[in-house]
PyMOL commands that place a pseudoatom at each C-alpha (Angstrom):
pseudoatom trace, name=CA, resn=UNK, resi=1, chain=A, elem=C, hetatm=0, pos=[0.000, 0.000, 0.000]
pseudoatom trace, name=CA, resn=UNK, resi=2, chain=A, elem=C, hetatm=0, pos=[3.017, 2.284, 0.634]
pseudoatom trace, name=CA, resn=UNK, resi=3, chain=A, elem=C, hetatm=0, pos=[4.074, 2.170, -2.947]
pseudoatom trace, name=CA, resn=UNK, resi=4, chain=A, elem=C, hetatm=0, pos=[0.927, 2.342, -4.286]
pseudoatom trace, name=CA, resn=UNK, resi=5, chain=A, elem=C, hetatm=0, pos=[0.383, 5.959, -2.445]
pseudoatom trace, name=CA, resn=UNK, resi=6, chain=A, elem=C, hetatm=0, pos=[3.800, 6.983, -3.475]
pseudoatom trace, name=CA, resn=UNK, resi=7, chain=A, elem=C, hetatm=0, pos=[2.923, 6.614, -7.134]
pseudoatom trace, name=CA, resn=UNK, resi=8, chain=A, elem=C, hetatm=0, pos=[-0.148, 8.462, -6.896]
pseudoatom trace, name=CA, resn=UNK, resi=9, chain=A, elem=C, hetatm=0, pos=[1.577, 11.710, -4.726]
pseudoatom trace, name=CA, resn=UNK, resi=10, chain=A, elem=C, hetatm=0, pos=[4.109, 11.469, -7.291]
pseudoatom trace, name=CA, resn=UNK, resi=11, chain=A, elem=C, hetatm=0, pos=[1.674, 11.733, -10.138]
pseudoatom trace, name=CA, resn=UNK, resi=12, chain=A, elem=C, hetatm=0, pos=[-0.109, 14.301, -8.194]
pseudoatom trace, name=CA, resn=UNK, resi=13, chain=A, elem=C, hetatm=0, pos=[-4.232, 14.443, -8.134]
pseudoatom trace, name=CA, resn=UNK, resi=14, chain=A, elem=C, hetatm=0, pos=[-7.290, 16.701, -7.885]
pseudoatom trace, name=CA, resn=UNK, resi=15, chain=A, elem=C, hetatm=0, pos=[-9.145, 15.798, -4.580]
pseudoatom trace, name=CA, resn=UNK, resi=16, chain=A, elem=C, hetatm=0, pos=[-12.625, 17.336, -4.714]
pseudoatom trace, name=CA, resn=UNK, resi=17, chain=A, elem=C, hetatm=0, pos=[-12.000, 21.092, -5.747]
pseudoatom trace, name=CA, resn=UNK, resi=18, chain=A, elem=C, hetatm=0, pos=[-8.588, 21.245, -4.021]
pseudoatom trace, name=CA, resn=UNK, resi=19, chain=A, elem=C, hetatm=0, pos=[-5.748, 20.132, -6.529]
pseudoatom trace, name=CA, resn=UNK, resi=20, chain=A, elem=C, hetatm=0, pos=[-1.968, 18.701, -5.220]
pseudoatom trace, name=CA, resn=UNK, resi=21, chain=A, elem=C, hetatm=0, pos=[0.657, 18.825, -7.938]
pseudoatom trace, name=CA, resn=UNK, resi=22, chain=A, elem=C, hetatm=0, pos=[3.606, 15.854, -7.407]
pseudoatom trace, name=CA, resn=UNK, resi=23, chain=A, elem=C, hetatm=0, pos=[4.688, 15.602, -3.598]
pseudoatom trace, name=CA, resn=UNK, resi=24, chain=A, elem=C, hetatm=0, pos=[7.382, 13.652, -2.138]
pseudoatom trace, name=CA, resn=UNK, resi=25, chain=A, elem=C, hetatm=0, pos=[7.215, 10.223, -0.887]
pseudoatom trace, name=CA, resn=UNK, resi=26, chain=A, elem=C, hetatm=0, pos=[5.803, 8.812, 2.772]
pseudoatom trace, name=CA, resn=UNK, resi=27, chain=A, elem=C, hetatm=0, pos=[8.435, 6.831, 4.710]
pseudoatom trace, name=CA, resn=UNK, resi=28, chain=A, elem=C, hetatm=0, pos=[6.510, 3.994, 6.786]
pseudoatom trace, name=CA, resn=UNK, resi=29, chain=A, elem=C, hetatm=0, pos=[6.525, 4.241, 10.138]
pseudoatom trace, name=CA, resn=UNK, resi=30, chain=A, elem=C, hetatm=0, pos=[6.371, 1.508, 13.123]
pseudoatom trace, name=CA, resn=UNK, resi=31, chain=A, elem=C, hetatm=0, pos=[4.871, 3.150, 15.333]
pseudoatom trace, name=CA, resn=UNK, resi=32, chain=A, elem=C, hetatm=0, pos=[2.307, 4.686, 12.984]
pseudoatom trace, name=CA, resn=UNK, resi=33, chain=A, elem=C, hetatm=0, pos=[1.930, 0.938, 11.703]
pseudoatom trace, name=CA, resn=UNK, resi=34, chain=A, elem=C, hetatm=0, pos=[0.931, -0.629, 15.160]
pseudoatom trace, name=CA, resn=UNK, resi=35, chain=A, elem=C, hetatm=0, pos=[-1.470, 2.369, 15.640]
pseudoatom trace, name=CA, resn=UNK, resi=36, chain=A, elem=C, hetatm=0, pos=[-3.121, 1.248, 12.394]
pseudoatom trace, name=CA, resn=UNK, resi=37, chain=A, elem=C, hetatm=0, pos=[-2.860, -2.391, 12.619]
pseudoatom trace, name=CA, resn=UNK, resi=38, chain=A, elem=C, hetatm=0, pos=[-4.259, -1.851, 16.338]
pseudoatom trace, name=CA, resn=UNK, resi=39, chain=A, elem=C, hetatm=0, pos=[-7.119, -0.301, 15.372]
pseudoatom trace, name=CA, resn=UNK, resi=40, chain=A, elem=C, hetatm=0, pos=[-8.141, -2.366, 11.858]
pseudoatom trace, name=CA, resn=UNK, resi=41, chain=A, elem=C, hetatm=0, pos=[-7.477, -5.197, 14.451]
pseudoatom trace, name=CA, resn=UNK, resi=42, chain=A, elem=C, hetatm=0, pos=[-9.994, -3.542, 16.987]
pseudoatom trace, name=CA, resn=UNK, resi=43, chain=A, elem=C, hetatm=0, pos=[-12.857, -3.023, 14.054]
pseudoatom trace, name=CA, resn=UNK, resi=44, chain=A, elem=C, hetatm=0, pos=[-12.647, -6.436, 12.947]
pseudoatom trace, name=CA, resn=UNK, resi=45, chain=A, elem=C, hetatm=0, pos=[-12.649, -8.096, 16.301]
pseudoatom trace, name=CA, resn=UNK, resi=46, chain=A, elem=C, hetatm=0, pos=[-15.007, -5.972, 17.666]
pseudoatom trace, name=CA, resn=UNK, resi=47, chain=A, elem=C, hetatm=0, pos=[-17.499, -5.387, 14.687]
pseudoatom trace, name=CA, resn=UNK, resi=48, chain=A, elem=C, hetatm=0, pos=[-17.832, -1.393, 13.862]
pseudoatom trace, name=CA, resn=UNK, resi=49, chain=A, elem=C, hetatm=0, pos=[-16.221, 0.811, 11.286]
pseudoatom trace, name=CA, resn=UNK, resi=50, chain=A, elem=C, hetatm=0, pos=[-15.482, 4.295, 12.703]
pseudoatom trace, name=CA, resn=UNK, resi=51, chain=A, elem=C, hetatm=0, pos=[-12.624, 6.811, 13.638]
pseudoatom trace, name=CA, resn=UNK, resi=52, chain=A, elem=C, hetatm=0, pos=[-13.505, 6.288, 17.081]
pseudoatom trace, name=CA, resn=UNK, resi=53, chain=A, elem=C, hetatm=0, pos=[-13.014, 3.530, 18.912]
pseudoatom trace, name=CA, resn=UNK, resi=54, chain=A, elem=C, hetatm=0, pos=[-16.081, 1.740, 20.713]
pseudoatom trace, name=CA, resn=UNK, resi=55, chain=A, elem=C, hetatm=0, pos=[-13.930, 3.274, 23.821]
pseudoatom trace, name=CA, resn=UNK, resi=56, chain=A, elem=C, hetatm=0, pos=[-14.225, 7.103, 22.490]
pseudoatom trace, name=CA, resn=UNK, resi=57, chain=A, elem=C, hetatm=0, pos=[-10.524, 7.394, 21.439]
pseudoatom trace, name=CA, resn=UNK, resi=58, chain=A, elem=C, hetatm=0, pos=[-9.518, 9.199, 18.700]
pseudoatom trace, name=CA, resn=UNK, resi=59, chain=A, elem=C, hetatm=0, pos=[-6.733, 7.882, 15.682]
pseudoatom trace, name=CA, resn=UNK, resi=60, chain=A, elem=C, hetatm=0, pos=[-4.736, 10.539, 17.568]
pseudoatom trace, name=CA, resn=UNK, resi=61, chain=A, elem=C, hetatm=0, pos=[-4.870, 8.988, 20.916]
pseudoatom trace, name=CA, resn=UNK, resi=62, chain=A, elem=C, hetatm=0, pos=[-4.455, 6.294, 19.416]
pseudoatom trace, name=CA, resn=UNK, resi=63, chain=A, elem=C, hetatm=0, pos=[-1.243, 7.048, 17.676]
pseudoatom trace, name=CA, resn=UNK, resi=64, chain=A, elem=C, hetatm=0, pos=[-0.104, 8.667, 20.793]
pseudoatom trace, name=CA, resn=UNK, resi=65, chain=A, elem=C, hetatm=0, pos=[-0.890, 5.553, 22.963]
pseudoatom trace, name=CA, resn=UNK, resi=66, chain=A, elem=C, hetatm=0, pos=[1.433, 3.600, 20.490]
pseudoatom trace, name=CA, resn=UNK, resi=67, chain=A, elem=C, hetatm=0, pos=[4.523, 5.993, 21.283]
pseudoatom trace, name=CA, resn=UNK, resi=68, chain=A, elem=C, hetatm=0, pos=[4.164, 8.708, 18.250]
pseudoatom trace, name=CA, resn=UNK, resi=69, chain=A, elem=C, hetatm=0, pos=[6.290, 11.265, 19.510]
pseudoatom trace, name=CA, resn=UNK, resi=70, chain=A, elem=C, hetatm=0, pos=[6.237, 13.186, 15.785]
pseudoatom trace, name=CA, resn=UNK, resi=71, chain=A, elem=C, hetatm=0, pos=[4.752, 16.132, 14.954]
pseudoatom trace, name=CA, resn=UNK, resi=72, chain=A, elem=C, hetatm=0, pos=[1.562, 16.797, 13.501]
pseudoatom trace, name=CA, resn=UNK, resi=73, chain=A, elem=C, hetatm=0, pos=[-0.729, 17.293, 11.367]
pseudoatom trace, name=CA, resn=UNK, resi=74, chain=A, elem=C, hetatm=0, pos=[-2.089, 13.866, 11.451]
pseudoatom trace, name=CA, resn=UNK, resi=75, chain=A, elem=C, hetatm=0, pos=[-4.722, 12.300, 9.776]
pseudoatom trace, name=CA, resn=UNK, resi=76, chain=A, elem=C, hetatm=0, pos=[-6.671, 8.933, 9.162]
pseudoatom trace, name=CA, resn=UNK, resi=77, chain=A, elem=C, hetatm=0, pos=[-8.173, 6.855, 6.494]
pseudoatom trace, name=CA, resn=UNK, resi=78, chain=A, elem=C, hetatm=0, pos=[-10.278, 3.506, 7.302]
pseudoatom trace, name=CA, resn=UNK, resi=79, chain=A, elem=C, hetatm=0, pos=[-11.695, 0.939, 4.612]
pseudoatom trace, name=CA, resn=UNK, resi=80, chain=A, elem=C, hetatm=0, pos=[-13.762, -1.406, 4.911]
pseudoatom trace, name=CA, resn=UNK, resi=81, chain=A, elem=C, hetatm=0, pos=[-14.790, -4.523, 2.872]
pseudoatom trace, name=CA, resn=UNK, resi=82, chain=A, elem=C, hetatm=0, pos=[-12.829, -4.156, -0.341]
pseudoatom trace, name=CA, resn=UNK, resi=83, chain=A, elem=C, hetatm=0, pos=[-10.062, -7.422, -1.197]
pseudoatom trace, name=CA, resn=UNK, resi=84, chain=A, elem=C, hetatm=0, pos=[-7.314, -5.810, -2.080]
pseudoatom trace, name=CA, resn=UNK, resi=85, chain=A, elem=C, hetatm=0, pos=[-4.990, -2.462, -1.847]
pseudoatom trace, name=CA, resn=UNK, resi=86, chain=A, elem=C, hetatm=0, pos=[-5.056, -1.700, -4.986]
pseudoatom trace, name=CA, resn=UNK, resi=87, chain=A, elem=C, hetatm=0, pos=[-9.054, -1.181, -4.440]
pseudoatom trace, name=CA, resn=UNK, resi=88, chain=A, elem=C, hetatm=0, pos=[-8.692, 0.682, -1.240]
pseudoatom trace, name=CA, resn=UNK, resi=89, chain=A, elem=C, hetatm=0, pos=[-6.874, 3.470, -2.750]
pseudoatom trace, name=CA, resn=UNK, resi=90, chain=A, elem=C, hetatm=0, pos=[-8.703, 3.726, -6.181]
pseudoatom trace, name=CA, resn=UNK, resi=91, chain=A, elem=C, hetatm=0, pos=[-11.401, 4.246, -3.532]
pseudoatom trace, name=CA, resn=UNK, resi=92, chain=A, elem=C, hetatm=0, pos=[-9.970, 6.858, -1.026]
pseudoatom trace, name=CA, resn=UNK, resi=93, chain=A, elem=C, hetatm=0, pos=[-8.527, 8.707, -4.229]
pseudoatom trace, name=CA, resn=UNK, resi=94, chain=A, elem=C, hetatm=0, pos=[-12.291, 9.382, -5.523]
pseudoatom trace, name=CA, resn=UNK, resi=95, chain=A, elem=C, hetatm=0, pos=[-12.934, 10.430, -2.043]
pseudoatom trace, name=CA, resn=UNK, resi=96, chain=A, elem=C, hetatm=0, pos=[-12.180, 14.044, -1.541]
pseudoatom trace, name=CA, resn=UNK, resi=97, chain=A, elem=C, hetatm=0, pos=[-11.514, 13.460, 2.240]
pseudoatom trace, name=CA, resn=UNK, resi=98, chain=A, elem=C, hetatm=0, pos=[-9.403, 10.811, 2.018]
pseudoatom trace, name=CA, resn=UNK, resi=99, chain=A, elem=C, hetatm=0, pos=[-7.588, 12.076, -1.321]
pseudoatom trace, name=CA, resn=UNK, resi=100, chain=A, elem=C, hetatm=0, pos=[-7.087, 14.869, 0.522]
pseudoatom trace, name=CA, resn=UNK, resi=101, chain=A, elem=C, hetatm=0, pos=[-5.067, 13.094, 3.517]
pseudoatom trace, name=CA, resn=UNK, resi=102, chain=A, elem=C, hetatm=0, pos=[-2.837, 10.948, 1.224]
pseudoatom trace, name=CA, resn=UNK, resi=103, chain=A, elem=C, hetatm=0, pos=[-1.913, 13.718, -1.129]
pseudoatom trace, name=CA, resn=UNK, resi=104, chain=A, elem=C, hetatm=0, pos=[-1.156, 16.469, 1.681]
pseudoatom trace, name=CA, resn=UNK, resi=105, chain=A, elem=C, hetatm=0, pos=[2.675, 17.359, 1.585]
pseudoatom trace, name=CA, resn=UNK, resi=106, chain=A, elem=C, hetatm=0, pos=[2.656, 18.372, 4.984]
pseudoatom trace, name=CA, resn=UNK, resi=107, chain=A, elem=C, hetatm=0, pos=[2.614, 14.547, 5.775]
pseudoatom trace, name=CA, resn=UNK, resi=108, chain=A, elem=C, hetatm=0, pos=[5.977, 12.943, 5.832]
pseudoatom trace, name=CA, resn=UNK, resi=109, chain=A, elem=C, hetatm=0, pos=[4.795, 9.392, 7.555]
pseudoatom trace, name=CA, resn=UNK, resi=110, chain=A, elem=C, hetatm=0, pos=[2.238, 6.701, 7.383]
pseudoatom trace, name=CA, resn=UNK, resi=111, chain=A, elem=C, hetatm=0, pos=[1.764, 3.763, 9.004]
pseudoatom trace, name=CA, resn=UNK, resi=112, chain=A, elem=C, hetatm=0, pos=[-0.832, 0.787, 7.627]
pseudoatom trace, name=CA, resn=UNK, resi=113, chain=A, elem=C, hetatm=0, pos=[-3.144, -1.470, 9.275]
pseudoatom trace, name=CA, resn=UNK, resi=114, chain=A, elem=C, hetatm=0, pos=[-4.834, -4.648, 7.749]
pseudoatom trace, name=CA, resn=UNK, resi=115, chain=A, elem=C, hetatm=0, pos=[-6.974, -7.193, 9.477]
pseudoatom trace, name=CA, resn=UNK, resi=116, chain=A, elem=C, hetatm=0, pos=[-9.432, -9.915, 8.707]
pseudoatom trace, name=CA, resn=UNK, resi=117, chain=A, elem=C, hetatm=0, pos=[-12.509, -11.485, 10.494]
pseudoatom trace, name=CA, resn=UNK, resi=118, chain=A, elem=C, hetatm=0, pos=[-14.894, -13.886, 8.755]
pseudoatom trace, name=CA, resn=UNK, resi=119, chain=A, elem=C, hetatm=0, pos=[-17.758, -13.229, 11.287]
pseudoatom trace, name=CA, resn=UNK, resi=120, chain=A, elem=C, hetatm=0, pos=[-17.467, -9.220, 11.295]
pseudoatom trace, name=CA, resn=UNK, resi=121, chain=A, elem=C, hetatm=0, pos=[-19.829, -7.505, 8.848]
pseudoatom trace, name=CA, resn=UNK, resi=122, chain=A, elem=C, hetatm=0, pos=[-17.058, -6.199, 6.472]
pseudoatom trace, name=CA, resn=UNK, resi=123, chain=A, elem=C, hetatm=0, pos=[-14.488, -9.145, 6.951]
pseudoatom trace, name=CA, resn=UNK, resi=124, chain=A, elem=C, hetatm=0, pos=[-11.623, -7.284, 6.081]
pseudoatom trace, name=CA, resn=UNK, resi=125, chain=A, elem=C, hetatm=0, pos=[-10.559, -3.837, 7.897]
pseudoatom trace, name=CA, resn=UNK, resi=126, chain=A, elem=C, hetatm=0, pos=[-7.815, -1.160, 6.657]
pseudoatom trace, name=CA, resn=UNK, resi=127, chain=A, elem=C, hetatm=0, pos=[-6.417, 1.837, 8.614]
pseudoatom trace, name=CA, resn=UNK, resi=128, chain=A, elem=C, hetatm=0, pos=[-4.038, 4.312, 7.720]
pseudoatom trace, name=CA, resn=UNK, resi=129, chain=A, elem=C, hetatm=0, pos=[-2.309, 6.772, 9.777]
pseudoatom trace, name=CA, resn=UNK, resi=130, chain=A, elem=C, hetatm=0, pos=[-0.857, 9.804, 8.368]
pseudoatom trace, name=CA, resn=UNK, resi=131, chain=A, elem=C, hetatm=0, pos=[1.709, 12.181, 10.091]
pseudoatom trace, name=CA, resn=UNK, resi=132, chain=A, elem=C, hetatm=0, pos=[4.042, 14.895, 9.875]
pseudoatom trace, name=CA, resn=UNK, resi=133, chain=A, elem=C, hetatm=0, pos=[7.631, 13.581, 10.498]
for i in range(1, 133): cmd.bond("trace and resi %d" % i, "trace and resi %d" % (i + 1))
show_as sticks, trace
zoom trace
């Protein structure tokens, strides 16, 4: 998924009515990673799809909670449903919101969660978690 959101901030995009010329690569980060594996983990286990976790925290609490000592901005994309990568960011791309957070080139880090439940209403869960450096 890394790669695949380094081509398209290299190619550059129009997100809604705000366009991004070519931007600079994310570097993946571990901490970012467990903060999004964590919480695709969470949504799968526990059956919802939302920003918040059932407990009330927020991605950023989240990302704080797994030892992000960066700086922000931050930001978050979740998926839900779709088989592969390659789907999940043709999707967020046509989704001004989410275009938005993978194209911004104030965002120097990401980290990416994946997880899988057969009983959960979606089945398959991803997170991304998008910082400054």
């Amino acid at each position: 998924m890394l790669a695949l959101v380094n081509e398209a901030r290299a190619r550059g995009a129009t997100c809604g009515a705000e366009a991004f010329g070519p931007s600079g690569p994310l570097v993946m980060s571990a901490t970012l990673r467990e903060a999004a594996r964590g919480h695709s983990s969470d949504m799968a286990t526990r059956n919802y799809f939302s920003h918040s976790s059932l407990d009330g925290r927020s991605f950023h609490q989240r990302m704080l909670e797994a030892g992000w000592e960066g700086a922000c901005p931050c930001g978050e994309n979740i998926a839900a449903g779709q088989t592969t990568a390659e789907q999940v960011v043709a999707g967020w791309l046509s989704s001004p919101g989410h275009c938005v957070n993978i194209m911004n080139p104030s965002y120097g880090a990401l980290g990416v969660g994946y997880a899988e439940r057969a009983s959960s209403s979606f089945r398959r869960y991803w997170t991304q978690d998008f910082a400054a450096r």
